[in-house]
LOROBA-237567 format. One record per residue (C-alpha): residue in three letters; x, y, z. Coordinates in nm, 4 decimals, always signed. Example, Ala and Ser with C-alpha at 12.3 -4.5 7.8 and 13.67 -1.06 7.14 Angstrom:
! residues 2
<'ALA',<+1.2300,-0.4500,+0.7800>>
<'SER',<+1.3670,-0.1060,+0.7140>>
//
This chain:
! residues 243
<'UNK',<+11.0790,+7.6270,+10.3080>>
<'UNK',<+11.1797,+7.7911,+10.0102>>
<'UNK',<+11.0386,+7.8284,+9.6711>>
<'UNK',<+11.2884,+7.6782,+9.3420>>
<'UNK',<+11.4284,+7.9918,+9.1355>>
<'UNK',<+11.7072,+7.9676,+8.9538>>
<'UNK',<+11.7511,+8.3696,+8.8574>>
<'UNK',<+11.6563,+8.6812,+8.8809>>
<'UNK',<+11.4051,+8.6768,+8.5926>>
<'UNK',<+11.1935,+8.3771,+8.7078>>
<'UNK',<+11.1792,+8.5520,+9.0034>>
<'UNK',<+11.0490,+8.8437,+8.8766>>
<'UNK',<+10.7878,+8.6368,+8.6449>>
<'UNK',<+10.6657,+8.4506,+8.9816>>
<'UNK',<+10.5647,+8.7741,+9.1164>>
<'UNK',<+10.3760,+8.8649,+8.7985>>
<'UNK',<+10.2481,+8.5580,+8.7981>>
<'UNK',<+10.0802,+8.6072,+9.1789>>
<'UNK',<+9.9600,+8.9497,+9.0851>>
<'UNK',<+9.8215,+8.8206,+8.7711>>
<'UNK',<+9.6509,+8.5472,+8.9678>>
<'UNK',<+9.5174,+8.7924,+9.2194>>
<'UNK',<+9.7505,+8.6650,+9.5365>>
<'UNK',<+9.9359,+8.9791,+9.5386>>
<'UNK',<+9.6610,+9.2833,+9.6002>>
<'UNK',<+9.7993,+9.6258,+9.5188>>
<'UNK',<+9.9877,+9.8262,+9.7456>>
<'UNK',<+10.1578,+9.5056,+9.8940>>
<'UNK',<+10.5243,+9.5736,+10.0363>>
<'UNK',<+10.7652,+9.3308,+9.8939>>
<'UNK',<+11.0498,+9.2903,+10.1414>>
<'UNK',<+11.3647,+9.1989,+10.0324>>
<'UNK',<+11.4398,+8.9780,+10.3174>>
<'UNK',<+11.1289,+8.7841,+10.3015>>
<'UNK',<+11.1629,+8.7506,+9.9217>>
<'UNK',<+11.4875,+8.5924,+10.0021>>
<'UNK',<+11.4021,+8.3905,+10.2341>>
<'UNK',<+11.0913,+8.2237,+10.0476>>
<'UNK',<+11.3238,+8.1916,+9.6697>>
<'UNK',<+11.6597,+8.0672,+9.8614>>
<'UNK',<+11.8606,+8.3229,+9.7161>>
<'UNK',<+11.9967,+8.6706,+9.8240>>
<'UNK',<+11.8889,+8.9868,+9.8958>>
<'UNK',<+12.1054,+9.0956,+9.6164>>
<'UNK',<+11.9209,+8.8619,+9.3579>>
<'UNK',<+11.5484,+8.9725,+9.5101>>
<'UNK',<+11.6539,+9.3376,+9.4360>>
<'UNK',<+11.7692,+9.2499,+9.0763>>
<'UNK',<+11.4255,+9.0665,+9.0427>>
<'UNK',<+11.2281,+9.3788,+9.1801>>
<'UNK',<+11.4194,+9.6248,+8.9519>>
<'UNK',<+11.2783,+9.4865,+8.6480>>
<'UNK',<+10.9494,+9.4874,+8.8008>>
<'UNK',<+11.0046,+9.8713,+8.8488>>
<'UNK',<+11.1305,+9.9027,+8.4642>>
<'UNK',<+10.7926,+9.7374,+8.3548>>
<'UNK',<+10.6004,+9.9540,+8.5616>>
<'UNK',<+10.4393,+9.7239,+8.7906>>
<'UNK',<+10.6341,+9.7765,+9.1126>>
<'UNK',<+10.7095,+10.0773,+9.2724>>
<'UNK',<+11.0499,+10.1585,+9.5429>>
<'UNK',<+11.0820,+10.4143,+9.7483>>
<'UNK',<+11.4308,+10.4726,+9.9552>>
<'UNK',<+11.2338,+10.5035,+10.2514>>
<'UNK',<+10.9111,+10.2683,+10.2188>>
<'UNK',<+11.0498,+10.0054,+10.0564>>
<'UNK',<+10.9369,+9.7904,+9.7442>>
<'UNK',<+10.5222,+9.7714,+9.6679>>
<'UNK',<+10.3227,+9.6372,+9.4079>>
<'UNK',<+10.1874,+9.9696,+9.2563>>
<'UNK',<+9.8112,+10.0939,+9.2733>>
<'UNK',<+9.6750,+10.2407,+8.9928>>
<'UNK',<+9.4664,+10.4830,+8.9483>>
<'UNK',<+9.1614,+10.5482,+8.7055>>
<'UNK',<+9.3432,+10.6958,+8.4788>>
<'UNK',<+9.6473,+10.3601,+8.5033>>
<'UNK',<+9.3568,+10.2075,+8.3918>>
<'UNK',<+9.2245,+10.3452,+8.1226>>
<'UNK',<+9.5625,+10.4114,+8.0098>>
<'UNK',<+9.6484,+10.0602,+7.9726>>
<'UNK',<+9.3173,+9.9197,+7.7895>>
<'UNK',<+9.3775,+10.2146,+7.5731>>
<'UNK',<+9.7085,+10.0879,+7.4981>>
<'UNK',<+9.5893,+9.7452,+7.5043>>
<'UNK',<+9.3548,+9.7621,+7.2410>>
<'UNK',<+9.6192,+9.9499,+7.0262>>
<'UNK',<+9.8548,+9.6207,+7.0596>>
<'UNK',<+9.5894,+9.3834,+7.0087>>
<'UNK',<+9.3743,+9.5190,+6.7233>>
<'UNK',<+9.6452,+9.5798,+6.5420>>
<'UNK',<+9.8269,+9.2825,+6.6011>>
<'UNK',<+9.4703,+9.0889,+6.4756>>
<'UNK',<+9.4861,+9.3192,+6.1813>>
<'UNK',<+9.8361,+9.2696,+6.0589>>
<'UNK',<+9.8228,+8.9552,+6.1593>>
<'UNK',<+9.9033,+8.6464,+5.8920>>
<'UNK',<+9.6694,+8.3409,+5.9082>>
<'UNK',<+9.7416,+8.1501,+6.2384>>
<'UNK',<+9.9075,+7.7905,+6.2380>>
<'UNK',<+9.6773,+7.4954,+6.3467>>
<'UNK',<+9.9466,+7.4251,+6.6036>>
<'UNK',<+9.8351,+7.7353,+6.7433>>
<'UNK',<+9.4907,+7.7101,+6.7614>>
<'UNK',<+9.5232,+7.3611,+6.9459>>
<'UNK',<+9.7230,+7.5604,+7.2393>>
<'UNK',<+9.4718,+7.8766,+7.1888>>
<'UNK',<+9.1352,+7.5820,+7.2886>>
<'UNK',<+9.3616,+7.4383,+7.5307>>
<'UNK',<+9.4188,+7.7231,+7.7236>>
<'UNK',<+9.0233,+7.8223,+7.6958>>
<'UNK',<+8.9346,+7.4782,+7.8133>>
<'UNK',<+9.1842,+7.5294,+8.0941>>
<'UNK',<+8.9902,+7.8317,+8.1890>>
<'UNK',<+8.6558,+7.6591,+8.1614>>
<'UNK',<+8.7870,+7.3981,+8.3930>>
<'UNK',<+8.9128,+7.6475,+8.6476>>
<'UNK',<+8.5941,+7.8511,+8.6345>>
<'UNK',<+8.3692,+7.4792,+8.6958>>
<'UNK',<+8.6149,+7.3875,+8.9783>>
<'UNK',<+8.5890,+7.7607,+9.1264>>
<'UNK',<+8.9733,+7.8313,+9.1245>>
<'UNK',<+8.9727,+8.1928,+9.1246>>
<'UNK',<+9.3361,+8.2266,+9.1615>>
<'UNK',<+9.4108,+7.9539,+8.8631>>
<'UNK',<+9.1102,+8.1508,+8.6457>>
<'UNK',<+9.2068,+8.4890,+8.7057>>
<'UNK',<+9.6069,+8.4130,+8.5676>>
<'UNK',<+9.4243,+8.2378,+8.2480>>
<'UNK',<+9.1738,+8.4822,+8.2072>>
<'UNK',<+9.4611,+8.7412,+8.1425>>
<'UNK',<+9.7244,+8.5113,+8.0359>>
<'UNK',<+9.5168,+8.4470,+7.7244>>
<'UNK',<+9.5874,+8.7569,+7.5773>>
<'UNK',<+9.9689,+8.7322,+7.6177>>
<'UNK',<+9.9335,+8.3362,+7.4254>>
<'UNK',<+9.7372,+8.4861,+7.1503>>
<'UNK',<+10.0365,+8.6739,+7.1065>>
<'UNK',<+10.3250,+8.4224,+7.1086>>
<'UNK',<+10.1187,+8.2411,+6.8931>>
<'UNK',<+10.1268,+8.5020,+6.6175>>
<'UNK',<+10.5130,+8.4540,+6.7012>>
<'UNK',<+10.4987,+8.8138,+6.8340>>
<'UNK',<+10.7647,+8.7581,+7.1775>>
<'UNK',<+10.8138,+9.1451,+7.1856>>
<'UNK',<+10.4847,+9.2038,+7.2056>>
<'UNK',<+10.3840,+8.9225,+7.4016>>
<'UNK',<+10.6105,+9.0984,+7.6704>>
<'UNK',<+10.4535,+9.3976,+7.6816>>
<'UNK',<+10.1071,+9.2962,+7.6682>>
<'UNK',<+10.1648,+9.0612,+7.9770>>
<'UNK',<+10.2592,+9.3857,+8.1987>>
<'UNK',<+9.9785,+9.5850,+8.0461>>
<'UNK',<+9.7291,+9.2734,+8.1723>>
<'UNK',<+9.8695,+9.2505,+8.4827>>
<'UNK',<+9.8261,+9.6630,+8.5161>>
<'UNK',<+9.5345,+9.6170,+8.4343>>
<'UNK',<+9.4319,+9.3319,+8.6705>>
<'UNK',<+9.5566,+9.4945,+8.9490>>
<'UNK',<+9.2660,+9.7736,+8.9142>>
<'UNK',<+9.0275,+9.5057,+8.8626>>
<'UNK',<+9.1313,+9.4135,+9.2290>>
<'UNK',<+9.1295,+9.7914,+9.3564>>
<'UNK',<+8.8153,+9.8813,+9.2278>>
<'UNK',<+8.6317,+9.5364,+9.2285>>
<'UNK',<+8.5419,+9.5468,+8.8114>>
<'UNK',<+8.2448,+9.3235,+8.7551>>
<'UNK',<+8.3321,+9.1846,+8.4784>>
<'UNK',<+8.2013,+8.8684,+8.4891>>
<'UNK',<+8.4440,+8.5570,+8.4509>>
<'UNK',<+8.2007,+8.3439,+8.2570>>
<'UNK',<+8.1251,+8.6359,+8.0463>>
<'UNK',<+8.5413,+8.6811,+7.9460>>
<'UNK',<+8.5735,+8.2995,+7.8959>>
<'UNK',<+8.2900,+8.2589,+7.6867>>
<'UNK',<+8.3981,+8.6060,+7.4531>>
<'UNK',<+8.7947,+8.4022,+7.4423>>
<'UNK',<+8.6008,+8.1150,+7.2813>>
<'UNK',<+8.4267,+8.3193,+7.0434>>
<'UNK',<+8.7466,+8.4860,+6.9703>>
<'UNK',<+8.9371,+8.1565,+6.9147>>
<'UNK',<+8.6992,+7.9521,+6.6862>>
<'UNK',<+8.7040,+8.2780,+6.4573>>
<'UNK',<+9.0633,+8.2494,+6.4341>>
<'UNK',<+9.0351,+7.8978,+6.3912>>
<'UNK',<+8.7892,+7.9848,+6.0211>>
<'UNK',<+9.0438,+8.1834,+5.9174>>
<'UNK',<+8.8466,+8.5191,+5.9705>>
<'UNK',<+9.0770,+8.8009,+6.0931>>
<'UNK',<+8.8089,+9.0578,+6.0458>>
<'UNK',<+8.5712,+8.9007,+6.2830>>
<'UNK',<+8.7763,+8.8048,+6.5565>>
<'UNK',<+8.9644,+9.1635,+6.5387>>
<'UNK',<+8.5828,+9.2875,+6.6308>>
<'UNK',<+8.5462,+9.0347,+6.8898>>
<'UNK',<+8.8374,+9.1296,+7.0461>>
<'UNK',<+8.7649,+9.5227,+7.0689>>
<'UNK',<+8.4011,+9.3907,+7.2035>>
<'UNK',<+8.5576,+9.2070,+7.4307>>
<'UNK',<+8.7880,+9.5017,+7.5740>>
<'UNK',<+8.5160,+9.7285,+7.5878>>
<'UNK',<+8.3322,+9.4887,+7.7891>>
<'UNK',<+8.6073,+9.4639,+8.0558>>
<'UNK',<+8.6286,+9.8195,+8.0662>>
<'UNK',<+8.2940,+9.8689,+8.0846>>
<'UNK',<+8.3312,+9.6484,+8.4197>>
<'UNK',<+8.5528,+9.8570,+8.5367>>
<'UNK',<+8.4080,+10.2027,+8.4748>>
<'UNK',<+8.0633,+10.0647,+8.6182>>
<'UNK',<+8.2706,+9.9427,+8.9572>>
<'UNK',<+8.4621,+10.2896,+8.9526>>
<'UNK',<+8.0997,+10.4854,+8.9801>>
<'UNK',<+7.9656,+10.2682,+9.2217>>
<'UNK',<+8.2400,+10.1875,+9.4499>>
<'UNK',<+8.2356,+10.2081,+9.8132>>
<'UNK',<+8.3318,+10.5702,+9.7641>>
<'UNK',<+8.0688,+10.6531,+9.5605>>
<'UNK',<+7.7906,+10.7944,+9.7576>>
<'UNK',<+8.0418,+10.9946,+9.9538>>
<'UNK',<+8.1693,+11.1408,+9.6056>>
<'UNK',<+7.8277,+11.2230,+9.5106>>
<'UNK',<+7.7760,+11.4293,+9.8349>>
<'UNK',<+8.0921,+11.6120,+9.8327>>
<'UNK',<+8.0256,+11.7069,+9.4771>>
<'UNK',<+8.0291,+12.0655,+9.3679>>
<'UNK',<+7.6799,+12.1985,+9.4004>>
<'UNK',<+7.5541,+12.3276,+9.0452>>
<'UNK',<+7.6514,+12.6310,+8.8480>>
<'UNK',<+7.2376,+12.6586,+8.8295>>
<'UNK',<+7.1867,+12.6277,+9.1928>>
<'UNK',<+7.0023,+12.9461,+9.3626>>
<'UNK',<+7.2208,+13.0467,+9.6927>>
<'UNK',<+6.9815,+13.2816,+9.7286>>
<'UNK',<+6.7365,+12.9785,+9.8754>>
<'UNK',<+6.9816,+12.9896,+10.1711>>
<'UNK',<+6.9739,+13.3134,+10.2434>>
<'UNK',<+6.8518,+13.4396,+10.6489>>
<'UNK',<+6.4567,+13.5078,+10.6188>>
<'UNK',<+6.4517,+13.8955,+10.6898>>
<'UNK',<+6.2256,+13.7813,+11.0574>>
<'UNK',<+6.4358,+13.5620,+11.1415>>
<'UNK',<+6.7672,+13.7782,+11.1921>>
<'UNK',<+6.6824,+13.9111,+11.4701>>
<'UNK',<+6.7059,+13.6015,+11.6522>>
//
């Protein structure tokens, strides 16, 4: 069975699409003949599609592995909200009054989320979750930026799913809402701070999973001992060398 795709591009938007939703867990290989298989097109077209992934950052080829989604690292991460918050802030702050058209698709898309967080679709609230940010910008009529902010969410998704951020759904919905009706009384200011609150608070997530991740306790141990620490407390008692 294969999966309708027309070109290159909506193939390469499918695959954001399952990373954004959490179906595609970093580190996956993407195989070209698989890919081909599933879309109905050829190997040629999959390797077009993957190639932009590559140019956005969010895939990663090597001539002898193959194509994988790419895992980032701390740093990715913190990176990207960095960069994130640069985009969005300043989008909110430069930002002309929005239309009413847009705030209509702005509290559809929240009640969307609310209805996929009641019905427990995690893959269907994970894709809103993020893909909220990327509306708010096409509906400041900001495409460019829209772009780029939907690879920076997805970057940034795929470390949620690394290092398990616990960042609670509920808590992100209810903080889009917020963010929304201030739009929708006209008050830039406010929902410019509700937004860096809001990013601050995902990050937060993600810096509290990062220190107590699986790897955690084995960090601690093979931590540098202190610069204060007294090696002489190990040293051989003087009656006990001679054993």
């Amino acid at each position: 069975m294969t999966i309708a795709a027309k070109s290159s591009t909506q193939i390469a938007e499918r695959i954001t699409e399952a990373m954004l939703a959490r179906k595609l867990a970093p580190g996956t290989r993407l195989g070209e003949q698989q890919l081909a298989e599933l879309f109905g097109v050829s190997r040629t077209q999959i390797r077009e599609a993957l190639t932009r992934l590559v140019t956005r950052g969010i895939v990663t080829v090597s001539a002898r592995r193959g194509w994988y989604v790419i895992e980032p690292t701390p740093e990715d991460a913190r990176a990207a909200f960095e960069a994130r918050r640069v985009l969005e802030l300043g989008l909110l702050r430069h930002a002309r009054p929005i239309s009413a058209e847009a705030i209509r698709a702005l509290r559809l898309h929240v009640e969307r989320e609310q209805a996929a967080l009641e019905g427990d679709d995690i893959a269907s609230r994970s894709f809103l979750l993020g893909d909220f940010h990327v509306c708010l910008c096409e509906s400041f009529g900001n495409s460019l930026l829209a772009d780029t902010l939907r690879d920076l969410t997805t970057r940034t998704t795929l470390t949620a799913m690394q290092y398990q951020s616990s960042h609670h759904a509920r808590q992100s919905c209810a903080e889009h809402v917020g963010i929304v009706a201030a739009l929708e009384n006209g008050d830039l200011e406010q929902a410019e701070q509700l937004m860096h609150s809001h990013l601050c608070n995902v990050e937060a997530g993600l810096e509290e999973s990062l220190r107590n991740g699986p790897l955690s306790p084995l960090q601690q141990a093979l931590a540098p001992l202190n610069d204060h620490f007294d090696k002489q407390s190990f040293a051989i008692p003087p009656q006990l060398k001679e054993f």
